[in-house]
C-alpha positions in Angstrom: 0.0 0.0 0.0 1.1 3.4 -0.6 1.0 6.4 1.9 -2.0 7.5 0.6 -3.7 4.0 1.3 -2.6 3.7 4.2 -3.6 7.1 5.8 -6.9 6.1 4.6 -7.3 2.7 6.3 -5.5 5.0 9.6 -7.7 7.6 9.5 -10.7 4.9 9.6 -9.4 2.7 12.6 -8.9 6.4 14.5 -12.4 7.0 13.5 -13.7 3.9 14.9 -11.9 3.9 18.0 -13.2 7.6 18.9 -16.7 6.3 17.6 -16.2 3.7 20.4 -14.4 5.4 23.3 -15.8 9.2 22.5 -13.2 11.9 23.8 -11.8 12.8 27.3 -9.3 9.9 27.4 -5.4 9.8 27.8 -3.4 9.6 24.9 -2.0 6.6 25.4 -5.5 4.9 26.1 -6.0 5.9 22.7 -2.7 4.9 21.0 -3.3 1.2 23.0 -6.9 1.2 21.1 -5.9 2.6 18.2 -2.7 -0.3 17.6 -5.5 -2.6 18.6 -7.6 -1.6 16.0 -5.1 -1.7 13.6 -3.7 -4.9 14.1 -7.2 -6.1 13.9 -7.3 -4.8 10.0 -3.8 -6.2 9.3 -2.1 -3.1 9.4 1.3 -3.0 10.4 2.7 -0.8 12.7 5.7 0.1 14.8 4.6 1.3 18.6 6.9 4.0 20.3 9.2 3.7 18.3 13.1 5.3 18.9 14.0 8.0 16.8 17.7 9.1 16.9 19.6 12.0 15.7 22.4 11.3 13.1 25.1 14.5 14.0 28.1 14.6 12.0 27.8 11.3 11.7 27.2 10.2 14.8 24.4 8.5 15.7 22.8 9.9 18.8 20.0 9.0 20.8 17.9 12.5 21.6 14.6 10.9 23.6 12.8 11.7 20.6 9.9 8.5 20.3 7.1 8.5 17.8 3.7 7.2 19.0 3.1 4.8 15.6 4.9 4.2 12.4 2.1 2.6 10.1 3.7 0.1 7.8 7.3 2.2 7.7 5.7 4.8 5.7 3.3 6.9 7.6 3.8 8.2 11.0 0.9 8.9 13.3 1.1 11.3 16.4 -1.6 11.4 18.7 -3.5 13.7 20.6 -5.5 14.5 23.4 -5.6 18.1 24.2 -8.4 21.2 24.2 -6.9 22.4 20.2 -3.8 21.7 18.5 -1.2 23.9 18.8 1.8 24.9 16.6 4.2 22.8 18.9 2.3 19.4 17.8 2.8 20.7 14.5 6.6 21.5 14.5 6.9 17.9 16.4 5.4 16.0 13.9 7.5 17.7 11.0 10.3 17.2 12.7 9.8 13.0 13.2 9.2 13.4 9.6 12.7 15.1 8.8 14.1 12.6 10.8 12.7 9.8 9.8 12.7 10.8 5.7 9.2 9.4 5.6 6.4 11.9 3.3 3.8 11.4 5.2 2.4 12.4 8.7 -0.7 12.9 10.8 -1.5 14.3 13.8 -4.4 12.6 14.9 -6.3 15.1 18.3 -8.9 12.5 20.2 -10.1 14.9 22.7 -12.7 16.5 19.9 -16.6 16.0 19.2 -15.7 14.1 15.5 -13.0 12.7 14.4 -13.1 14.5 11.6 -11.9 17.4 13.1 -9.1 16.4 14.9 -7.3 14.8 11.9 -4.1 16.9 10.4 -2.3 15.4 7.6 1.3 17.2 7.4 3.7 16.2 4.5 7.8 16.1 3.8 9.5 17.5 0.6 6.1 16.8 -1.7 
């Protein structure tokens, strides 16, 4: 699947599991869902995973740890918060730089639809 794909099939697990848990939970009661969901629809996915900082050449290990790499193309960062704020944005760009992947969304669980929470940023495209 491409990026594209993928985000879709993302974007409707997300969707399901705020049509099941509604909003006003943790984070990571979401991301625990949400990886539940996708593995249920066969979508792989990479949980927390490490994301160093090459420096000269040197690899080195910031902290930096992205909620969910979908299929090692698409990374997801999620949300529970009043309104997304430039920070989440900058964040997510900068997993994407990283990383190299095209493809991100920030994904804000704490809204009244899904819809509305979802924030698809993109790398060099």
């Amino acid at each position: 699947m491409d990026e594209n794909e993928l985000s879709n099939k993302t974007v409707g697990a997300a969707i399901e599991v705020h049509r099941t848990l509604g909003p006003g939970l943790l984070e990571s009661t979401y991301e625990e869902c949400l990886c539940h969901e996708l593995s249920l629809n066969q979508i792989p996915f990479e949980r927390q995973a490490q994301m160093p900082v090459v420096y000269k050449e040197v690899r080195l290990d910031c902290g930096y740890r992205i909620d969910i790499i979908v299929d090692k193309k698409v990374i997801l960062e999620l949300k529970s918060v009043a309104e997304i704020q430039p920070i989440h944005k900058a964040q997510l760009l900068t997993y994407l730089k990283l990383s190299g992947l095209k493809l991100g969304m920030l994904l804000n669980f704490n809204v009244l639809l899904m819809k509305d929470g979802i924030n698809r940023l993109v790398n060099n495209l």
